[in-house]
C-alpha positions as CSV (number, residue, x, y, z in Angstrom):
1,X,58.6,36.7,22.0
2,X,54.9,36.3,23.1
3,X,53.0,39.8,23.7
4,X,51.7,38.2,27.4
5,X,49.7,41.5,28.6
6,X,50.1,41.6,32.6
7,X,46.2,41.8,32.9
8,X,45.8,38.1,31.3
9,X,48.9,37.1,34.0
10,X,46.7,38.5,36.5
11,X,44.4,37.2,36.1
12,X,45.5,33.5,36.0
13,X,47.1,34.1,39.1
14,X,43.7,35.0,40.6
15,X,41.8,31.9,38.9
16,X,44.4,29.7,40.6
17,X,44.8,31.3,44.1
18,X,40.8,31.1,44.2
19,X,41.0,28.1,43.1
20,X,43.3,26.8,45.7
21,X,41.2,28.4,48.3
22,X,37.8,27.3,46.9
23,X,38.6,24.0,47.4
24,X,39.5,24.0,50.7
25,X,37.2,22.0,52.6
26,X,37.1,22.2,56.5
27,X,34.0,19.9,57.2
28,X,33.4,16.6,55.8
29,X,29.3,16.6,55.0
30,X,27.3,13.5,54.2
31,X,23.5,12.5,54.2
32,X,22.6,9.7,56.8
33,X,19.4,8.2,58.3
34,X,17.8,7.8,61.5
35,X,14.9,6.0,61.3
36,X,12.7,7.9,58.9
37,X,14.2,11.1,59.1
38,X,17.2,12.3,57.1
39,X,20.0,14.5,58.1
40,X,22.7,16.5,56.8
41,X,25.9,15.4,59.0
42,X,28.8,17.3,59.3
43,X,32.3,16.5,61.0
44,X,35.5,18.3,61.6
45,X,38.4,17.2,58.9
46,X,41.4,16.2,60.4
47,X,43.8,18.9,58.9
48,X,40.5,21.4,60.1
49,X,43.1,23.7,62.4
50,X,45.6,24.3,59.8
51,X,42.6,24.8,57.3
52,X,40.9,27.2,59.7
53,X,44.1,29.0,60.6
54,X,44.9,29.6,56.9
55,X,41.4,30.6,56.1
56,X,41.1,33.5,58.6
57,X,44.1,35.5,57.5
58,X,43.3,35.2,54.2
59,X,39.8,36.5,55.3
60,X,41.9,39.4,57.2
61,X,43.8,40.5,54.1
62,X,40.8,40.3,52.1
63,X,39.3,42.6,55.0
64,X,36.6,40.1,54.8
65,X,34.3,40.5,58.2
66,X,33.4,36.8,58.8
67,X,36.0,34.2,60.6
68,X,35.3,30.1,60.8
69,X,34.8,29.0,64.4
70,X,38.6,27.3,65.3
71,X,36.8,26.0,68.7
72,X,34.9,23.1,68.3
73,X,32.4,23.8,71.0
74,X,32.0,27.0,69.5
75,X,31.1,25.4,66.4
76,X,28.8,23.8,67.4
77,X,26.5,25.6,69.6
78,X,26.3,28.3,66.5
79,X,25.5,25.9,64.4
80,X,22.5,24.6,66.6
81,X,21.6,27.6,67.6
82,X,21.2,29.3,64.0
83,X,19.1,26.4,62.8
84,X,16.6,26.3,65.5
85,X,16.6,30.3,65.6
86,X,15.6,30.1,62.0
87,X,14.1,26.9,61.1
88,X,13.1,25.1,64.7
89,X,9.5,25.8,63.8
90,X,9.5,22.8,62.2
91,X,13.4,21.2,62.1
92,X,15.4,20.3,64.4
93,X,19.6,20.4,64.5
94,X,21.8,18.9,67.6
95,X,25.5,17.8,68.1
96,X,26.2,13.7,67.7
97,X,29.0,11.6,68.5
98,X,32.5,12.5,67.6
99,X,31.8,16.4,67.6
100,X,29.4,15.5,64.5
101,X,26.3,18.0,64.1
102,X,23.2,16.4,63.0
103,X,20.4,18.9,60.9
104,X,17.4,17.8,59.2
105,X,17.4,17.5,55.7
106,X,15.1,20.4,54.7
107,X,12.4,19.6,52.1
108,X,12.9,21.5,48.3
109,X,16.4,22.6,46.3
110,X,19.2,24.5,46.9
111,X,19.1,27.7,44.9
112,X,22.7,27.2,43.0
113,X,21.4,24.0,42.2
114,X,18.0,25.4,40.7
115,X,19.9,28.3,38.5
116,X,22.5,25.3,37.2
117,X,19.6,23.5,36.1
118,X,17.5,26.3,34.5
119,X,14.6,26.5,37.0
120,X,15.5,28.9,39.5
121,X,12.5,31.9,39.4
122,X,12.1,35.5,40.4
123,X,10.0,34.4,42.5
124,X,12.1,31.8,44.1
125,X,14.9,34.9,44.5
126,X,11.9,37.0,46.2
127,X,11.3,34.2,48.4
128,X,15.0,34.1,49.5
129,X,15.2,38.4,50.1
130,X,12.1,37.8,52.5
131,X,13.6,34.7,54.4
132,X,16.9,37.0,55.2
133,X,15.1,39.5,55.8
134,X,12.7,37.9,58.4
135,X,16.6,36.6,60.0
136,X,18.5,39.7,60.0
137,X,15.5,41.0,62.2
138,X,15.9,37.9,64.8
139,X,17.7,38.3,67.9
140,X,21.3,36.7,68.7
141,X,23.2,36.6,72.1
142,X,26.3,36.0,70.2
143,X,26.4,40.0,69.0
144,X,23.5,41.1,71.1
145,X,21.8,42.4,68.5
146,X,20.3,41.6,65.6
147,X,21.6,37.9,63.8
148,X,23.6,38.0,60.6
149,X,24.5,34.6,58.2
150,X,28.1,35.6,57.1
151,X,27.7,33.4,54.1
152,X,24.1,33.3,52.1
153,X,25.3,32.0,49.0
154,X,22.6,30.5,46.7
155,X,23.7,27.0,47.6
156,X,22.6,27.8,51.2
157,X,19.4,28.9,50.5
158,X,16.6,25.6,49.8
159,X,13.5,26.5,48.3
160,X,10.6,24.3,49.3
161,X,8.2,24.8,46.3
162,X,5.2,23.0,48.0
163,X,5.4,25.5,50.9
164,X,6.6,28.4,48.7
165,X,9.2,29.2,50.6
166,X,13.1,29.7,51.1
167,X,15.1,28.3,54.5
168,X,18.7,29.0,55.0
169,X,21.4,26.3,56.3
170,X,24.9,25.9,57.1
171,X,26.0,28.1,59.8
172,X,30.0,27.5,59.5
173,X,31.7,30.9,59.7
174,X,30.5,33.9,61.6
175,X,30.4,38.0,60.9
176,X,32.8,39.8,63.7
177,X,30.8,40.4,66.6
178,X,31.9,44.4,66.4
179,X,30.6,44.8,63.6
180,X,27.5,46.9,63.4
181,X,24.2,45.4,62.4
182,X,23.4,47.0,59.3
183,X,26.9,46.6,58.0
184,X,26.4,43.1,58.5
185,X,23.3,42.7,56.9
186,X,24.7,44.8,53.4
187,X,27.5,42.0,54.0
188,X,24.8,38.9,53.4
189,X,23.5,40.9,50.5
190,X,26.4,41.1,48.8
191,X,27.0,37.7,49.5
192,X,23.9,36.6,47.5
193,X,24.8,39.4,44.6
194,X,28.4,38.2,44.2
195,X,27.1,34.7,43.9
196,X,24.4,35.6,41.2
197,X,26.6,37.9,39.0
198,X,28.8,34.5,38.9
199,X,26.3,32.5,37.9
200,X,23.0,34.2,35.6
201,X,23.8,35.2,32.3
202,X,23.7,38.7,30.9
203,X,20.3,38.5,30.1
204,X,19.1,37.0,33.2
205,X,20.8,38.5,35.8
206,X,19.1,42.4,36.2
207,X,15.7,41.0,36.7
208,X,16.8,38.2,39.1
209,X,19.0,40.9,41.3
210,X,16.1,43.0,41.4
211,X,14.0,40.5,42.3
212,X,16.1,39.4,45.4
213,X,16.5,42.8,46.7
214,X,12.5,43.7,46.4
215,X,12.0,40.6,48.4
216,X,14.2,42.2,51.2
217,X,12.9,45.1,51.5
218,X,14.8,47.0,54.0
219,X,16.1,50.4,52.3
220,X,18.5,51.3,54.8
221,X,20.5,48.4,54.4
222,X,20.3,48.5,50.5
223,X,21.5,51.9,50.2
224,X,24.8,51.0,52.8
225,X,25.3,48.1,50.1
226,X,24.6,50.6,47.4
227,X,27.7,52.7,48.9
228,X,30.3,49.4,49.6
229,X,29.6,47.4,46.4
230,X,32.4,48.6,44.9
231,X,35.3,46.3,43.1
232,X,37.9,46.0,45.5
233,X,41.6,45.8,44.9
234,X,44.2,42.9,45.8
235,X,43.2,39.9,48.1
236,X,39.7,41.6,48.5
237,X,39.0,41.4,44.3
238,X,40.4,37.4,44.8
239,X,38.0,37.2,47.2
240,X,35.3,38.5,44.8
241,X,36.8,36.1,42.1
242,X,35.8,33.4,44.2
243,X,32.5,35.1,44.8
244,X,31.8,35.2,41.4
245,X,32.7,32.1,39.7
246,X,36.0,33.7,38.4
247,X,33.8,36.0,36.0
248,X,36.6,37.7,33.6
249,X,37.3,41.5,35.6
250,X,35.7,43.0,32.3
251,X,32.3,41.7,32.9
252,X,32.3,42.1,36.8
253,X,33.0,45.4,36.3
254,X,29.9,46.3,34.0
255,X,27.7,43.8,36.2
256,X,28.8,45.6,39.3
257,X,28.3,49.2,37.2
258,X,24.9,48.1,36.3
259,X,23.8,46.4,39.8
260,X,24.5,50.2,41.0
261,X,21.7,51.5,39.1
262,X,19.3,48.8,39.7
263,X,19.9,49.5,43.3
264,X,19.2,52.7,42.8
């Protein structure tokens, strides 16, 4: 008989459950042109309710604190809304035909695309802790308080390297509007964190953690992300599979160990 240790069944089972969820794909995103401008379009799937419906309970039993919008209208307007909050200086976002919303293409590169090609910088990941911090101190209606992203990956932060400076894009899912501030704010960090641990290397990953968090700057929040960072159990530690790339639970662990002290 094969020695099959529960541990490696575990976690296969957690590779393909985040899997299944990773690929779940609610909007349908493409690049289109009006007359010399370019914008990132994005319309409602079909199968979008069932999608949504199955997304937010698994977000509840991960006792993840975000939710995707299932009203359209909804949708929308905090989608507009976010972008001009945070990048109508210069951009401009609106809702099209068909329920479509219509964003300008923002100049530079996506951050996950910069670290899968080699080129993404401490200074790049400095640039991205200042931009979040400059929107977590922004006001927003919708919790009347300060605004929170709910999902700050590296793919949704574009670094413009002419301006020298990060924006952040796609407004999809929400933080619960009870939720305090603060707690909100450690949430987007750990977002960003998760995301990294996935994807830098052993040797690369300290520094550029570091570097993210000296760009943001705001010790009160750090030190309530200090206390939750902490490996979670059940759906919440598939949740952080997905977070992570599906980094083996060994490593995770020791990143997460080690992020603590950095934090520090």
């Amino acid at each position: 008989m094969n020695d099959i240790r529960p541990a490696k069944i575990g976690s296969r089972l957690i590779g393909f459950a985040g899997f299944a969820i990773d690929t779940i794909k609610i909007n349908e995103i493409a690049c289109e042109r009006r007359g010399t401008r370019e914008f990132w379009v994005k319309r409602r799937r079909k199968a979008s309710p069932i999608l949504i419906h199955c997304a937010n309970l698994f977000f509840r039993l991960a006792q993840n604190p975000v939710s995707v919008f299932g009203d359209l209208d909804k949708w929308q307007s905090w989608e507009v809304e976010s972008f001009h909050l945070l990048n109508g200086d210069q951009f401009t976002a609106f809702v099209g035909e068909s329920g479509s919303i219509w964003a300008d293409k923002l100049p530079g590169i996506d951050l996950a695309t910069r670290i899968k090609e080699g080129s993404l910088t401490l200074g790049m990941l400095q640039a991205a802790g200042r931009e979040l911090a400059r929107a977590h101190d922004l006001w927003s209606d919708m919790f009347n308080g300060k605004w929170s992203h709910s999902d700050p990956h590296l793919g949704n932060f574009v670094f413009d390297e002419e301006a020298g400076r990060a924006r952040l894009i796609d407004f999809e899912t929400i933080h619960n509007p009870g939720l305090a501030s603060e707690a909100r704010h450690a949430d987007d960090l750990a977002v960003l964190l998760l995301d990294l641990l996935g994807r830098a290397s052993d040797s690369e990953w300290p520094e550029m953690a570091r570097a993210f968090v000296s760009g943001y700057s705001d010790h009160n929040v750090i030190r309530l992300l200090k206390e939750k960072f902490v490996m979670p159990f059940g759906f919440g530690r598939l949740w952080w599979a997905i977070r992570t790339s599906y980094v083996p639970g060994q490593v995770l662990r020791r990143r997460v160990d080690a992020l603590q002290d950095a934090l520090a």
